[in-house]
C-alpha positions as CSV (number, residue, x, y, z in Angstrom):
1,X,60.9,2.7,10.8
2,X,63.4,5.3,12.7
3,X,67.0,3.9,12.5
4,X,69.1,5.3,15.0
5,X,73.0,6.6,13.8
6,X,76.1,5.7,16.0
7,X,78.6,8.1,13.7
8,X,79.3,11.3,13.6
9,X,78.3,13.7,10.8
10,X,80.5,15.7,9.1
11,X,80.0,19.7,9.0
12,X,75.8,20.6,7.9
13,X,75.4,17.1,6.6
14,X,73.9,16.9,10.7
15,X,71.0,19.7,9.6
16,X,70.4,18.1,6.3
17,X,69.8,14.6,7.8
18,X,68.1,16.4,10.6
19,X,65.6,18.0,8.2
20,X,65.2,14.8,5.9
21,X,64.2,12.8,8.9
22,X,61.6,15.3,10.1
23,X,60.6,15.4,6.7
24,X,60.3,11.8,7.2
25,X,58.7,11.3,10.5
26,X,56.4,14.0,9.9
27,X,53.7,13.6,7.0
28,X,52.4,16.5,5.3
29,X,54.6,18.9,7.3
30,X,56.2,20.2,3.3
31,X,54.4,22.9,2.0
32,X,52.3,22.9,-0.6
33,X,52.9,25.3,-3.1
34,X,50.0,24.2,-5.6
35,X,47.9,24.8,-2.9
36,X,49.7,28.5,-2.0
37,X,48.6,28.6,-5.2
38,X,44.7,28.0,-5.0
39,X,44.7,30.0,-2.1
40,X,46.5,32.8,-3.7
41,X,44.1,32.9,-6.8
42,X,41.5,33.1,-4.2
43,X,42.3,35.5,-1.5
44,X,45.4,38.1,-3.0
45,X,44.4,38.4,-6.8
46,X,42.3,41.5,-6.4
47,X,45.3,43.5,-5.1
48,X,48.3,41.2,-6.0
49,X,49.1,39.9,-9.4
50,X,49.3,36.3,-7.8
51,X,50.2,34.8,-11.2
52,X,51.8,34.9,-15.1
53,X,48.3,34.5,-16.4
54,X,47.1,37.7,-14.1
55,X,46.5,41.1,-15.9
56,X,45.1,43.5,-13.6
57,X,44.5,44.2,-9.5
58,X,42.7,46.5,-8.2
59,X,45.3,47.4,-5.4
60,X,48.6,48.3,-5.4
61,X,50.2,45.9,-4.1
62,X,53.4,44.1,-5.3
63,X,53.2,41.3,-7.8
64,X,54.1,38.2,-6.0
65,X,57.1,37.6,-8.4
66,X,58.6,40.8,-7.0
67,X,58.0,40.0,-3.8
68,X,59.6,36.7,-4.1
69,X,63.4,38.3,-5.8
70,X,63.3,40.4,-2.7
71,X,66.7,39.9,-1.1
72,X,66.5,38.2,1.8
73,X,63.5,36.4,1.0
74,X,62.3,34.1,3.6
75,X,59.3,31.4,3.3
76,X,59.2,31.0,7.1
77,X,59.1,34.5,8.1
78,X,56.6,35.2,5.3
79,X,54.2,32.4,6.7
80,X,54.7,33.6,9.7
81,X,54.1,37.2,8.6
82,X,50.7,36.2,7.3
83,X,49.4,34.6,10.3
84,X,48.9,38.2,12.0
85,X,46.2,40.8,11.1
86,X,47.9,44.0,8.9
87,X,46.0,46.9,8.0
88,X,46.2,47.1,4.8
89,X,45.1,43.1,3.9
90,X,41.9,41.7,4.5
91,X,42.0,38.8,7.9
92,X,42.4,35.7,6.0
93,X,42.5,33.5,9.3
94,X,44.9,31.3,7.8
95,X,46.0,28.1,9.4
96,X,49.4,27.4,9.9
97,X,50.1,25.3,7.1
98,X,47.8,27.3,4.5
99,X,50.4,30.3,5.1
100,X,53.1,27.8,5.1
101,X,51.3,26.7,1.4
102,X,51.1,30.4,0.6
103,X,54.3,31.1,1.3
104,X,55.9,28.6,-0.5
105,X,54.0,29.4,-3.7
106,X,55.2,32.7,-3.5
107,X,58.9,31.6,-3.1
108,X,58.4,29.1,-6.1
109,X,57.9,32.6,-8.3
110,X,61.4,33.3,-7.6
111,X,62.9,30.7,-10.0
């Protein structure tokens, strides 16, 4: 049920109630991160340590954790980022919401 709001909103509580009711209104649009996971382990581990439990790559490629510390770190350009064929990394053909998944997996490493 969408309730509609007569008031005004003070300062970025508008944004934040904005984002909670899309969150709201639109199922499944969160990321996943346990499935970033999954899909890390299966597509990035042979040239990016993906994971805590991860000894050895076989590319050199940054470990996920460092990726994530990076300043300016940004899950949405990241998903974005993968969507698009680079040189150097195999063509995944992600959906949208698998690099959304991915992306947010990666940004969870931060923490």
């Amino acid at each position: 049920m969408i309730h509609q709001f007569s008031g005004r909103v003070p300062g970025g509580l508008a944004c934040v109630s904005a984002a909670i009711w899309v969150a709201a209104v639109s199922p499944g649009a969160a990321a996943d991160a346990s499935h970033g996971e999954q899909l890390a382990r299966r597509w990035c581990s042979s040239c990016h340590v993906v994971a805590a439990d991860q000894r050895q790559t076989t590319g050199e490629a940054p470990p996920f954790a460092v990726i994530s510390r990076t300043p300016g770190f940004d899950a949405n350009k990241l998903a974005f980022y993968l969507l698009g064929p680079h040189p150097k990394m195999p063509d995944m053909s992600l959906t949208r919401s698998e690099a959304s998944d991915l992306a947010a997996y990666i940004g969870s490493l931060a923490r």
